[in-house]
C-alpha positions in Angstrom: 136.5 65.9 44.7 137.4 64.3 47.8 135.3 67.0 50.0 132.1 66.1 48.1 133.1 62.3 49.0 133.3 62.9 52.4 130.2 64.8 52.2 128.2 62.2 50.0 129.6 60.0 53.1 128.5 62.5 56.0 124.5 62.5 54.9 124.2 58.6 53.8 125.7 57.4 57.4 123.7 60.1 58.9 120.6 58.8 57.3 121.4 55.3 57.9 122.4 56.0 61.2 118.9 57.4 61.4 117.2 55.2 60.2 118.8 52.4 62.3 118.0 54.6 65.4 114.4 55.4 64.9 112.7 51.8 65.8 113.8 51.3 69.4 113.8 55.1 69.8 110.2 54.8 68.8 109.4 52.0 71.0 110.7 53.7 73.9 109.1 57.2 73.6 106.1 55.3 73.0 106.4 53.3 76.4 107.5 56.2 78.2 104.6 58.3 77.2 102.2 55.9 77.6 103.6 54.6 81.4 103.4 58.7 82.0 100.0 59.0 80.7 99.2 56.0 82.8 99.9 57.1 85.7 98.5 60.5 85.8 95.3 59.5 84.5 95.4 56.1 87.5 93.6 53.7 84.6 95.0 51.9 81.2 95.2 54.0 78.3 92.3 53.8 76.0 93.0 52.4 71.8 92.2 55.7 70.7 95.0 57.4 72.7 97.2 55.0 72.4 97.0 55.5 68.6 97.6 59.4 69.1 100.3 58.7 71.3 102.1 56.1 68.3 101.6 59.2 66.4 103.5 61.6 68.7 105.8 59.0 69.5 106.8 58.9 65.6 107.6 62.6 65.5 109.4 62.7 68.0 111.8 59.5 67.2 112.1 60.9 64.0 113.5 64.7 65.4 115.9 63.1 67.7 117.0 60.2 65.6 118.0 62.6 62.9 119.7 65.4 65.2 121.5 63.3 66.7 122.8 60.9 63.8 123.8 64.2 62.1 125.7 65.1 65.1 127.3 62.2 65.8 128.6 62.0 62.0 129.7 65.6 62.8 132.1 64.6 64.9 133.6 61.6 64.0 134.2 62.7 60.3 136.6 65.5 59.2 134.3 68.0 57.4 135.0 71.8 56.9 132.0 73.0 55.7 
Protein backbone atom coordinates (compact mmCIF):
# COMPACT_ATOMS: atom_id res chain seq x y z
CA UNK A 1 0.00 0.00 0.00
CA UNK A 2 2.58 2.34 0.77
CA UNK A 3 4.56 1.51 -2.75
CA UNK A 4 1.44 2.50 -4.79
CA UNK A 5 1.45 5.88 -2.58
CA UNK A 6 4.74 6.71 -3.38
CA UNK A 7 4.07 5.81 -6.91
CA UNK A 8 0.67 7.76 -7.07
CA UNK A 9 3.24 10.51 -5.69
CA UNK A 10 6.10 9.90 -8.26
CA UNK A 11 3.74 10.53 -11.58
CA UNK A 12 1.45 13.51 -10.07
CA UNK A 13 4.81 15.68 -9.10
CA UNK A 14 6.28 14.53 -12.26
CA UNK A 15 3.36 15.85 -14.19
CA UNK A 16 3.11 18.85 -12.16
CA UNK A 17 6.63 19.41 -12.30
CA UNK A 18 6.01 19.23 -15.98
CA UNK A 19 3.63 21.17 -16.34
CA UNK A 20 5.23 23.94 -14.34
CA UNK A 21 8.30 23.50 -16.57
CA UNK A 22 6.82 23.69 -19.99
CA UNK A 23 5.97 27.68 -20.24
CA UNK A 24 9.41 29.23 -19.91
CA UNK A 25 10.86 26.16 -21.45
CA UNK A 26 8.66 27.01 -24.37
CA UNK A 27 9.47 30.56 -24.42
CA UNK A 28 13.02 29.87 -24.60
CA UNK A 29 13.22 27.23 -27.31
CA UNK A 30 11.08 29.44 -29.14
CA UNK A 31 13.48 32.50 -28.86
CA UNK A 32 16.42 30.42 -29.43
CA UNK A 33 15.12 29.01 -32.64
CA UNK A 34 13.86 31.97 -33.84
CA UNK A 35 17.31 34.25 -32.98
CA UNK A 36 19.01 30.99 -34.84
CA UNK A 37 16.75 31.17 -37.70
CA UNK A 38 17.45 34.89 -37.73
CA UNK A 39 20.60 34.88 -38.18
CA UNK A 40 21.18 32.35 -40.86
CA UNK A 41 18.60 33.67 -42.99
CA UNK A 42 20.22 37.79 -42.22
CA UNK A 43 16.37 39.22 -42.23
CA UNK A 44 13.30 38.95 -39.49
CA UNK A 45 11.40 35.83 -39.51
CA UNK A 46 8.34 35.89 -41.49
CA UNK A 47 4.39 35.26 -39.36
CA UNK A 48 4.11 32.15 -41.11
CA UNK A 49 7.44 30.77 -39.81
CA UNK A 50 7.23 32.00 -36.83
CA UNK A 51 3.95 30.07 -36.29
CA UNK A 52 5.73 26.74 -37.44
CA UNK A 53 8.48 27.47 -35.26
CA UNK A 54 5.73 27.96 -31.97
CA UNK A 55 4.76 24.63 -33.21
CA UNK A 56 8.22 22.96 -33.01
CA UNK A 57 8.96 24.95 -30.09
CA UNK A 58 5.83 23.11 -28.28
CA UNK A 59 7.13 19.59 -29.02
CA UNK A 60 10.07 20.03 -28.02
CA UNK A 61 9.19 21.79 -24.41
CA UNK A 62 6.90 19.21 -24.00
CA UNK A 63 9.72 16.11 -24.62
CA UNK A 64 12.17 17.78 -22.38
CA UNK A 65 9.85 19.04 -19.75
CA UNK A 66 8.52 15.66 -19.24
CA UNK A 67 12.03 13.68 -19.30
CA UNK A 68 13.36 15.59 -17.19
CA UNK A 69 10.57 16.05 -14.48
CA UNK A 70 10.41 12.23 -14.48
CA UNK A 71 14.00 12.18 -13.82
CA UNK A 72 14.34 14.49 -11.39
CA UNK A 73 11.38 12.73 -9.31
CA UNK A 74 13.50 9.65 -10.00
CA UNK A 75 15.97 10.67 -7.91
CA UNK A 76 14.74 12.47 -5.17
CA UNK A 77 12.06 9.81 -4.29
CA UNK A 78 12.71 6.25 -3.00
CA UNK A 79 11.06 4.03 -5.57
CA UNK A 80 12.03 0.32 -6.47
CA UNK A 81 10.24 -0.35 -9.26
Amino acid sequence: MENLQILMWYWGTSFVLAFLLYFPLNKLVFTIQIRKIQRQLGRFTTDEENEKQKRRAKLVAGIIAITFSFMFNRTLLPISV
